[in-house]
Structure formats: C-alpha cells, structure tokens
C-alpha positions in Angstrom: -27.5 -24.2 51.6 -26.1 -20.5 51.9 -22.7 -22.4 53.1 -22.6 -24.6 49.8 -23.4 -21.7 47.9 -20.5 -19.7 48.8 -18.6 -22.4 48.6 -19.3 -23.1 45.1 -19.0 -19.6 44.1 -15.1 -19.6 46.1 -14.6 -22.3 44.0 -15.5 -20.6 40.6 -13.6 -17.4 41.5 -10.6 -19.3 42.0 -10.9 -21.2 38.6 -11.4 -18.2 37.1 -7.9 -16.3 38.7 -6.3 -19.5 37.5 -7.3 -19.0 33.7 -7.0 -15.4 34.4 -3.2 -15.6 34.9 -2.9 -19.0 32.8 -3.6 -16.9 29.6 -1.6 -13.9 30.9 1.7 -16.1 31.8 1.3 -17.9 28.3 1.1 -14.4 26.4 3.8 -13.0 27.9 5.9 -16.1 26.2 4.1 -16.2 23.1 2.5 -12.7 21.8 6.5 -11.3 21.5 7.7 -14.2 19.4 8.7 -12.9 15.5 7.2 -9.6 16.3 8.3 -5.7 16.8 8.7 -4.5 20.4 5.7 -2.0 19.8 3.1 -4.5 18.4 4.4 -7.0 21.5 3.9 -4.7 24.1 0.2 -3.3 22.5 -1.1 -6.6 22.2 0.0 -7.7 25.5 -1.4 -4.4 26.9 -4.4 -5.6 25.4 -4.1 -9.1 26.4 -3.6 -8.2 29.7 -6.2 -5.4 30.8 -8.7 -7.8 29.1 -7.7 -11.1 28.8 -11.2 -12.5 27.6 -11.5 -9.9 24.5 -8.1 -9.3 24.0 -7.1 -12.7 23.1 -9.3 -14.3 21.2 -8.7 -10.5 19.1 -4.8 -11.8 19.0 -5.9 -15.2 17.8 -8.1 -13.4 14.8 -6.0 -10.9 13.9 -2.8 -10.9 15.9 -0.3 -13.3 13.4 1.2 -11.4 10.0 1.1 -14.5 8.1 -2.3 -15.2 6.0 -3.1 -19.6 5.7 -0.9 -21.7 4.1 -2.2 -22.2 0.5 -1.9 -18.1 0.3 1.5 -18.6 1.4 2.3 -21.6 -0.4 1.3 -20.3 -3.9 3.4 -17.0 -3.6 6.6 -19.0 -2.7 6.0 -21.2 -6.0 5.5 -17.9 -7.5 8.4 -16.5 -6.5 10.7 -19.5 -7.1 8.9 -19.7 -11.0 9.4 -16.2 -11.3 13.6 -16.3 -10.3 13.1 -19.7 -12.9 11.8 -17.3 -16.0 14.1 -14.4 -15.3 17.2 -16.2 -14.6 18.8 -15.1 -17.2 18.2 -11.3 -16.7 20.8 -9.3 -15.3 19.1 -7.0 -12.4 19.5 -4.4 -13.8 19.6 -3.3 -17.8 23.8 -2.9 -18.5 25.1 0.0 -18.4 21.7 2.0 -17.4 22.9 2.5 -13.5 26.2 4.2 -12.1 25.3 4.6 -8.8 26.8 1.9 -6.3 23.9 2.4 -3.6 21.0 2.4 -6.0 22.2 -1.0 -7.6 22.8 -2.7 -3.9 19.0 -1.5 -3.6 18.0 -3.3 -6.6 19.4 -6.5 -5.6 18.3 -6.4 -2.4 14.6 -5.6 -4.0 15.2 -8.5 -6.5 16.2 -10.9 -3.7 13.2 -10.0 -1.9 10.6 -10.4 -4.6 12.2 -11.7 -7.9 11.5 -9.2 -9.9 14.7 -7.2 -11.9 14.6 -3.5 -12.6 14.2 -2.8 -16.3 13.6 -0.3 -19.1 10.5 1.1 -19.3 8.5 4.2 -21.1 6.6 6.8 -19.1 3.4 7.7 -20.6 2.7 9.9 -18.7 1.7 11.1 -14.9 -1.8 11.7 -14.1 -3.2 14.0 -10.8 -6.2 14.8 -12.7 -8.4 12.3 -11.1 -11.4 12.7 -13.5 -9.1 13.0 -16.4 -7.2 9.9 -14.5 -10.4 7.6 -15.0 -11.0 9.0 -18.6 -7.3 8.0 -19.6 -7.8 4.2 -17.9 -10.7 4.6 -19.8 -8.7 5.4 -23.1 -6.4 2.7 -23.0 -9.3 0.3 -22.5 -10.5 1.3 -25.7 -7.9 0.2 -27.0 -7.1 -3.3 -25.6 -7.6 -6.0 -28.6 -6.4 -9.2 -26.4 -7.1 -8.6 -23.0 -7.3 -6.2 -20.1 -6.8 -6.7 -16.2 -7.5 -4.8 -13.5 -6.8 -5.4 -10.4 -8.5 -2.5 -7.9 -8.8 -2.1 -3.8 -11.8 -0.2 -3.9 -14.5 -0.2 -6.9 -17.6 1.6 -7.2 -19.9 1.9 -10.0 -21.0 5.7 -10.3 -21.3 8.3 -12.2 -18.0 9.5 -12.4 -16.7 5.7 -13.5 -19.4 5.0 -16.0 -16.9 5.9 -18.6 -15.1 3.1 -17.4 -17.6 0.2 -17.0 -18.7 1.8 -20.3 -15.0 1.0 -21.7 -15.5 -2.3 -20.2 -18.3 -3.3 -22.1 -17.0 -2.5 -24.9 -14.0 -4.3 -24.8 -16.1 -7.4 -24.2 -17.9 -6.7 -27.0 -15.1 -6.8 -29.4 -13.6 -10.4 -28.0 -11.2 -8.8 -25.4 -10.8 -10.9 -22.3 -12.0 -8.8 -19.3 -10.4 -9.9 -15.9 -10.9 -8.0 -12.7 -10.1 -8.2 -8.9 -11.3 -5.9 -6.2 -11.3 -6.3 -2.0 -14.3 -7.1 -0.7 -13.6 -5.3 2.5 -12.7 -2.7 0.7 -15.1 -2.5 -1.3 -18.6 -3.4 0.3 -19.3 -0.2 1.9 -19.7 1.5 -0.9 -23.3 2.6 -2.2 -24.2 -0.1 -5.0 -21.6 -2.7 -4.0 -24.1 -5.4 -3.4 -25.2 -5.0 -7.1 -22.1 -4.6 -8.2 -21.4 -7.9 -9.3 -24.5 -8.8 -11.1 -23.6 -5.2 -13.6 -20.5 -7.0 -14.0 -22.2 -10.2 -14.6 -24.2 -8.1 -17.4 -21.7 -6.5 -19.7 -19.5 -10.1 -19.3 -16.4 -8.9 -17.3 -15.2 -11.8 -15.9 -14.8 -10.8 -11.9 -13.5 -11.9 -8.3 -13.4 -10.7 -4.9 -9.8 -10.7 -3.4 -9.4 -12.0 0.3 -13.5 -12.7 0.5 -15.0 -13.7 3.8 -16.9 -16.3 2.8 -17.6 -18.4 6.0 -20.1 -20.3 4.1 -18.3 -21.6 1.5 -15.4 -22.6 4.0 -12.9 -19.7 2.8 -11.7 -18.3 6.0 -8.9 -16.0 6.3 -7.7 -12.8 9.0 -10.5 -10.5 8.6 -8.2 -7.5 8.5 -6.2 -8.2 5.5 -6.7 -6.2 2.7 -5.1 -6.4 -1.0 -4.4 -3.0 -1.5 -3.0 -3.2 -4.9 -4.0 -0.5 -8.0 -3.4 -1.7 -11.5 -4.5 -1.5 -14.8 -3.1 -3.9 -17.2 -4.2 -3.5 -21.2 -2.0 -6.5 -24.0 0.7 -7.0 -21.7 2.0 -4.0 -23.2 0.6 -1.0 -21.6 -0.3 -0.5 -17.8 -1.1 2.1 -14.5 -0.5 1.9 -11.3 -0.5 3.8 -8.5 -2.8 5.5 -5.4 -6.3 5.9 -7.4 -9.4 3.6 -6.8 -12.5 3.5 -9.4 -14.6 5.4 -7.4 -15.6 8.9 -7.3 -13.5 11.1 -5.8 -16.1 12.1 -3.0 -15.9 8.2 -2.1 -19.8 8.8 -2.4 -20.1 9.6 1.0 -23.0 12.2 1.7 -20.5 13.9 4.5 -17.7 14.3 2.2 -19.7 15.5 -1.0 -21.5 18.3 1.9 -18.1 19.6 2.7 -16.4 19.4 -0.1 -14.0 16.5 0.4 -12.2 14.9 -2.3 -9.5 12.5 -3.0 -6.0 13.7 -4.5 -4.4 11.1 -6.3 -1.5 10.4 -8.5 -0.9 7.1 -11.3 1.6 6.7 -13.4 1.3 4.9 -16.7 3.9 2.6 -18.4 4.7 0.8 -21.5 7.3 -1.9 -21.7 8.6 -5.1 -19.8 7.8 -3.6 -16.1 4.0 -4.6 -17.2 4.8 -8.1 -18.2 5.6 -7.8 -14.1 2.8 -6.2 -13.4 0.6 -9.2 -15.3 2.8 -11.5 -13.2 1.7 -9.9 -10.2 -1.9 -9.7 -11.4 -2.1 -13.7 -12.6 -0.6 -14.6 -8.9 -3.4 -12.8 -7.0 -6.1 -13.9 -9.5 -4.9 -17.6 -9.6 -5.8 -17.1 -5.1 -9.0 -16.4 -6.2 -10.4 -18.5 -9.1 -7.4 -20.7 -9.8 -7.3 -20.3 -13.1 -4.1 -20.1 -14.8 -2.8 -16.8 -17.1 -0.4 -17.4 -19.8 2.1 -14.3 -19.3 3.9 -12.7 -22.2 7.6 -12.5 -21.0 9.4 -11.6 -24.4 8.3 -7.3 -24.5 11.7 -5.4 -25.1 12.5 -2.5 -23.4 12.9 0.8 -25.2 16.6 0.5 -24.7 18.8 2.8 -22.0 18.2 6.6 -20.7 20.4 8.9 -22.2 19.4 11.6 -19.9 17.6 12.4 -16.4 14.7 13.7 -18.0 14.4 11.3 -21.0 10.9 9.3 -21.2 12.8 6.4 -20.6 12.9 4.9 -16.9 15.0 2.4 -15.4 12.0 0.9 -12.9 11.8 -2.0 -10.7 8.4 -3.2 -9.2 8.3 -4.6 -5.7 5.3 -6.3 -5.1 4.7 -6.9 -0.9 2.4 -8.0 1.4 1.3 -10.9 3.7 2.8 -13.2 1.2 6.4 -12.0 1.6 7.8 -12.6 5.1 10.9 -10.0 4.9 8.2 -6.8 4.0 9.7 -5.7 1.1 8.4 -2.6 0.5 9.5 -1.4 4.4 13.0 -2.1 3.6 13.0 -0.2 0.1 11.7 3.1 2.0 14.1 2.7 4.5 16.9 2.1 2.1 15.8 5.1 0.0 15.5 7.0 3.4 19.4 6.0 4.2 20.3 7.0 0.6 19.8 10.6 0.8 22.2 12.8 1.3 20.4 16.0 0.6 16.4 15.9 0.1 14.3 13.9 0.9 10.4 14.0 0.1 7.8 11.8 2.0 4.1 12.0 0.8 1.3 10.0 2.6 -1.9 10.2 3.2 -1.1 7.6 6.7 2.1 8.0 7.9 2.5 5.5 11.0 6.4 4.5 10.5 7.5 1.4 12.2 10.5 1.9 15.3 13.4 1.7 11.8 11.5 3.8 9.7 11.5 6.6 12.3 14.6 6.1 13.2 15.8 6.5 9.6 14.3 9.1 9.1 15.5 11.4 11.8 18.4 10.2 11.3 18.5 11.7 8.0 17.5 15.2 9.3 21.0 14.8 11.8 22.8 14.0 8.6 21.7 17.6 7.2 19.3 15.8 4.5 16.3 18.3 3.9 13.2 16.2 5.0 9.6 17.0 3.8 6.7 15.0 4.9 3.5 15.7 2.9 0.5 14.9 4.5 -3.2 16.2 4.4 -4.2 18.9 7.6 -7.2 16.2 8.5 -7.7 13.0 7.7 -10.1 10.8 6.6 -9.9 8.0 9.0 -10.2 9.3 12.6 -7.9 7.0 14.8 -5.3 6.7 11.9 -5.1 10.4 11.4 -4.5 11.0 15.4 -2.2 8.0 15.4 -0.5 9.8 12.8 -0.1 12.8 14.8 1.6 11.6 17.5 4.6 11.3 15.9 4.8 14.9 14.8 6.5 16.0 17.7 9.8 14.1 16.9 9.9 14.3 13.9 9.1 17.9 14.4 11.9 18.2 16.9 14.7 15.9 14.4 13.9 18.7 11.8 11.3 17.2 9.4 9.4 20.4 7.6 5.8 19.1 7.9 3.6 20.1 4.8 -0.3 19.7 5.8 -2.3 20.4 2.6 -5.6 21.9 3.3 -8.9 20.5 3.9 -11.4 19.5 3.1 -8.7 17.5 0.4 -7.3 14.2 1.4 -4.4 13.7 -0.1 -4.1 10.2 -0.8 -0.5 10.2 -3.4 1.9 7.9 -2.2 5.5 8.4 -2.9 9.4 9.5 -1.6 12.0 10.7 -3.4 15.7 11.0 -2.5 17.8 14.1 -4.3 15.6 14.1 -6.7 17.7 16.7 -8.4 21.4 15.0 -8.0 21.4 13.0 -11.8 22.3 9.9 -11.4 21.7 9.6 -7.6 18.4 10.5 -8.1 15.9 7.3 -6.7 12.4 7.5 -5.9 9.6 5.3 -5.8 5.9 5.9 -6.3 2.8 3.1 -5.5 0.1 2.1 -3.4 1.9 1.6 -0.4 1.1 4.1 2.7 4.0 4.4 5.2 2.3 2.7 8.0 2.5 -0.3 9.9 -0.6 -1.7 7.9 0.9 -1.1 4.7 4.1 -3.0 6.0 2.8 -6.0 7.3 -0.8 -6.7 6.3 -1.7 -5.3 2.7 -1.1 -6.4 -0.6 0.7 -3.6 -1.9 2.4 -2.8 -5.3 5.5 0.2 -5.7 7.4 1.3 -8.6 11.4 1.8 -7.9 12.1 4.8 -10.4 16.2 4.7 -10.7 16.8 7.0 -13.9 14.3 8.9 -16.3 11.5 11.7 -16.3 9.5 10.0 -13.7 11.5 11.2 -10.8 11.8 14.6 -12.2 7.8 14.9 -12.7 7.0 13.6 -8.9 9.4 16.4 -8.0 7.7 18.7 -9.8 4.3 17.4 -8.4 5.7 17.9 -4.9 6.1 21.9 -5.6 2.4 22.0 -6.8 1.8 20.2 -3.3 4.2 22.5 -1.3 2.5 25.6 -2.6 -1.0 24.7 -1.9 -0.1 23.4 1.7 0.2 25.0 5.1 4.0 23.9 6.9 3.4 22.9 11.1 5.7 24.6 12.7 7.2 22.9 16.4 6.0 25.7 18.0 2.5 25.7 16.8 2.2 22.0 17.2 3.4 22.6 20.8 0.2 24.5 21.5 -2.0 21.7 21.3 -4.0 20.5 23.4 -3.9 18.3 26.4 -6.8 16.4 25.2 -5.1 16.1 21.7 -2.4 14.8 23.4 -4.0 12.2 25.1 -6.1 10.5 22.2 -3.4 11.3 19.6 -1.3 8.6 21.8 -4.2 6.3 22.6 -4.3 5.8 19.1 -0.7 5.5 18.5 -0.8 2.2 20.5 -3.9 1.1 18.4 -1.5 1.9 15.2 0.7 -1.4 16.3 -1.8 -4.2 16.6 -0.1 -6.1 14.1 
C-alpha cells in the first residue's frame, strides 16, 4: 500500500511540473504579444513566480482591450463622427500659425475624429467649493437638458447644492442625464442609497462599466471611466479634474488630518461642447442604449485676436479602452517634444510609460526648463511609491521637482509647453493622470488649448502652485532611505500590470 501510495503521489508531482512549465513556456509566447516591454516582463514576472495566481490575474485583467460590443460601438462612433464633421477643416482658418501645433491637431483628429475649434472660456475654477456652486449655477440655468457624466459621486453636504440644482431642473421639464463609475464610486459613504435619492428627485441615472455578474454584464474589473463633465443645452459645459464629492473624499482619516483635494475645471461655451455631448451620448448609449439627438450646428465665437483674448482655439481628445492607438499618450508626448523652452507637468500620479520618460528627459538635454508638480504624499500608497521611483532620473536629466505640501493632494491635471512664446504656446488641461492607467485603461477626456487665455491662466495657476510648494532637490532625494528604495521599486513594477 505505502508503495502505491508513493507512486501515485510521483505521479501527481510530475503532472503538476508538466502544467507548471506548460503555462510558463506558453506565457513567455503569449503575455509579450501587442504589449510594452515593462508590462511584458511584470506580468511574466508574475506569471512566473506564481503561475497558479498569476495567470488567471493575466486572463482577468491582463488584455487593454474591453469586449467587443464596447469596442464595436466606439468604432461606429468614430466613423459617424468623421461622417458629420467631414466638412470641417481641423482646424478654424487662419486661427493657427504654428506648423508643429497644427501636425498635433491632425494627428489628434486622426486619432479620435474630433477637429479643434473656437471656443469661449468662461472661466477657470480652483476654488473647489466655489467649483461645485458654479456647476451648480449653470444647472440653474439649463432649460432643455443637462448631462453629467462624473468618476466619482457622492451625495454630501458639500454637493447638496448640486443634487439641489438637480432637482430643480427636473422640476422645470429639463432632461436630467447622469453617468458615474461604479468602482469608483461605491466606496463612498451613502453610495448604496445613492441611486434611490436619484430615483427621488427624477434624474435619470446609470452606472458606467457596472459589474453586474448577475445580469450577465461582465467586463475587466479594473477599468474605470474616468471622465469629468458637465454638459448644460449643448451650449455651455466643464470639464476637468473635480469629482462631486467633498473635498475630504469623506474619509474620517483625511478630514482628521486635514486632507483635501486641489482641483482645477475649466468651463466653456461654444462648439467644443457639442463634442463634449458627443462624447457623453457614446458612453451613455454603453450603458442604457438609448439614443441622444446631438446639436451639431453651435457657431464658434469667431478667431483669437490675441494670446490672452477669451477666445480659445481647443480640441478635445477623448481616450480610453475604446481607442487602440492611446490618444491622449501621444498628445503629451507630442506636447513634451514641442517645447523648446518650458515645460510644466502637473499630476497627482505621475507613472510615465518607457516614451514618455524618454521624452521628457530628453527635453531637459534640449535645455527646455522642466517642472513636474506633484503633491509631497499621496493619496494612494503603492501609486505614490511607484511614482517615486522615477524621481531619481528625472532628477538626474534636470526635471525641477515641485512637491506641494501635505496634507493637500493635489489632484489638477495639466502640461503646458512655452506657455509664454505667443503663438507657440500649447497646453492641455483634463482628467487624464500621466500614468500608465490613465494611458491604457481609463476613459479619459483632455482639452488641447492652442491659442487664447486658457493657456495663460494655467500658467498663472502653476505660479500659485510653485509658491506654495517645496522643490526636491537630487541631493536630498539621494538621502533616502534603503527601505524607501526598496518598496518605491517593488511598486514600480506593480505600476505596469497593464
């Protein structure tokens, strides 16, 4: 019997070294296949240490692409989109002189349809109370219909006045539309009743990218739409870094030591909203399927006739899982490339990709004037050492390295390239981060700003954030720890499980 015994149990352990390798041979062939040497070698890392976790982790999570009726829609939207706009030049005649900026637009119009036009900046709000109160404003006064399309919403105190708004709107006829990640979302103190308050005052609501196992909806688990917009007629809109939630992210932690959220939004009149609605009707048609008329005909205020005019030349570039050629990673790195004397990178995660930090030391060999803003802690512990690790090079290259102070998160997202040179000025302002996640698996929405006030009033932001911040100097960040060393680059291999 004890013979048999260890027979069987030879026998077992030798099935098992034969599965063991089986599934190690076939990654090795497979895992690299459309994907970046870093996220190859850390899923195969993975893979390999532990073969029985790490792949069925690949399988849930390890492709870019979401299903095929996701993917399906956005080409058709894409292709209807290049249908409608046909006719549109990519660019407003005339408005841009620059030879690099206008091989940028093209390249973002080839990429996601959508041409630059003339638009009117309302204004740019860092207040984030005042922020909410101003969404709040324009809500008021919304007579057809108002969309909002959110990655985190909360129902508190602070954005009563908005829910209040809301209400209101529904009261007076206005169709009330709005979108919010459930992921993102469900942590949240009041989320599970969330949708029945919305339910009450009539706002017409869905989750974006819901698991939802039980109705059959099943998707990667780590996707997120990221998006932040706030659509009022078709003629007025915001977008930007701000959630509706408090700025404490009602966490009991961050109200005891203070924390808070720094934010910026932008708000906008003219055609770029009709492509803003277009980008909102896409992601709503995912998740109800019901069709939104889209006003196409809004004229544009006309051209700039200076740098600082209230006129902008904007182009929004929509990305995410839905776009196989991440747009929003090549207009960073093209804005990077443009510079030829400042450049200014602010980011609550800053993870770049192997082309993004190449660009961007680069740059600093060039003799462009790199700033990275970024907050001295972060909120999110693996990202923030991740983060870290790459301080050293670009520390070394000659990036200045703003940290601005806890217990603030600064959460902005934005780069500019000379913003003072006129008409060579570009920048471009969003929800994107500069991270891998933000490249590859969130629905993000960015504003190209190619002429106008914006790009002066982001520059002028930047001082505000330059004078309240602390600069890392490669000396001090060489007395780190050894321990800081060590988990900031355990993380860093975390950062590219793509």
């Amino acid at each position: 019997m004890m013979i048999s015994w260890n027979l069987d149990l030879s026998t077992w352990q030798t099935i098992g070294l034969i599965v063991d390798y089986t599934l190690k041979v076939a990654a090795v062939g497979f895992v690299p296949e459309g994907r970046r040497p870093s996220s190859s070698t850390a899923w195969l890392l993975v893979i390999l240490l532990l073969p029985y976790i790490g792949l069925p982790l690949f399988l849930l999570m390890g492709s870019p692409y979401i299903n095929r009726r996701r993917h399906r829609i956005q080409q058709e939207a894409n292709s209807a989109i290049t249908d409608v706009q046909a006719i549109e030049p990519d660019y407003p005649e005339g408005s841009v002189q620059n030879t690099e900026i206008a091989s940028m637009i093209r390249l973002n119009r080839r990429l996601t349809a959508m041409p630059a036009v003339s638009s009117t900046n309302l204004g740019l709000h860092t207040n984030y109370r005042e922020s909410i109160l101003q969404m709040a404003r324009a809500v008021d006064s919304a007579t057809k219909y108002v969309h909002a399309e959110i990655y985190i919403i909360a129902w508190d105190p602070t954005t009563e006045v908005f829910f209040q708004a809301l209400e209101r709107a529904v009261k007076r006829g206005v169709d009330v539309r709005v979108l919010f990640d459930q992921v993102g979302s469900w942590k949240y103190p009041g989320y599970l009743k969330l949708g029945k308050r919305l339910d009450s005052i009539g706002v017409n609501w869905q989750l974006m990218l819901p698991l939802q196992p039980h109705r059959w909806r099943f998707r990667r688990p780590d996707l997120r739409n990221h998006r932040k917009m706030l659509i009022i007629d078709g003629e007025r809109g915001f977008l930007g870094s701000q959630n509706i939630i408090d700025s404490s992210y009602l966490k009991r932690a961050n109200v005891k030591v203070g924390r808070h959220w720094v934010d910026v939004m932008v708000e906008l009149s003219g055609p770029v909203v009709a492509s803003m609605n277009m980008v909102f009707a896409v992601d709503w048609y995912l998740e109800s399927e019901e069709l939104i008329p889209i006003d196409d005909d809004i004229l544009g205020p006309g051209i700039p006739t200076t740098h600082n005019s209230s006129t902008n030349i904007v182009q929004l570039v929509p990305s995410g899982p839905g776009y196989t050629t991440e747009p929003n990673l090549r207009l960073f790195n093209s804005i990077i490339h443009h510079a030829k004397e400042r450049l200014v990178m602010c980011s609550p995660y800053f993870i770049p990709d192997e082309s993004m930090l190449e660009a961007v030391t680069t740059a600093c060999y060039r003799g462009v004037e790199v700033e990275l803003y970024v907050s001295e802690k972060g909120d999110q512990f693996m990202v923030h050492h991740a983060q870290s690790s790459y301080y050293q090079a670009l520390l070394e290259a000659g990036v200045r390295i703003f940290m601005y102070p806890k217990p603030a998160v600064l959460h902005s997202k934005y780069m500019l390239a000379d913003p003072e040179s006129g008409s060579a000025a570009v920048g471009v302002v969003g929800s994107s981060n500069m991270d891998m996640r933000s490249f590859g698996l969130n629905y993000e929405v960015s504003l190209m700003v190619t002429r106008g006030n914006i790009i002066g009033e982001l520059n002028e932001l930047t001082k505000e954030y330059k004078e309240l911040s602390d600069e890392l100097t490669l000396e001090e960040w060489n007395q780190r720890s050894w321990g800081r060393r060590y988990v900031d680059n355990v993380m860093r291999l975390t950062s590219a499980l793509q």
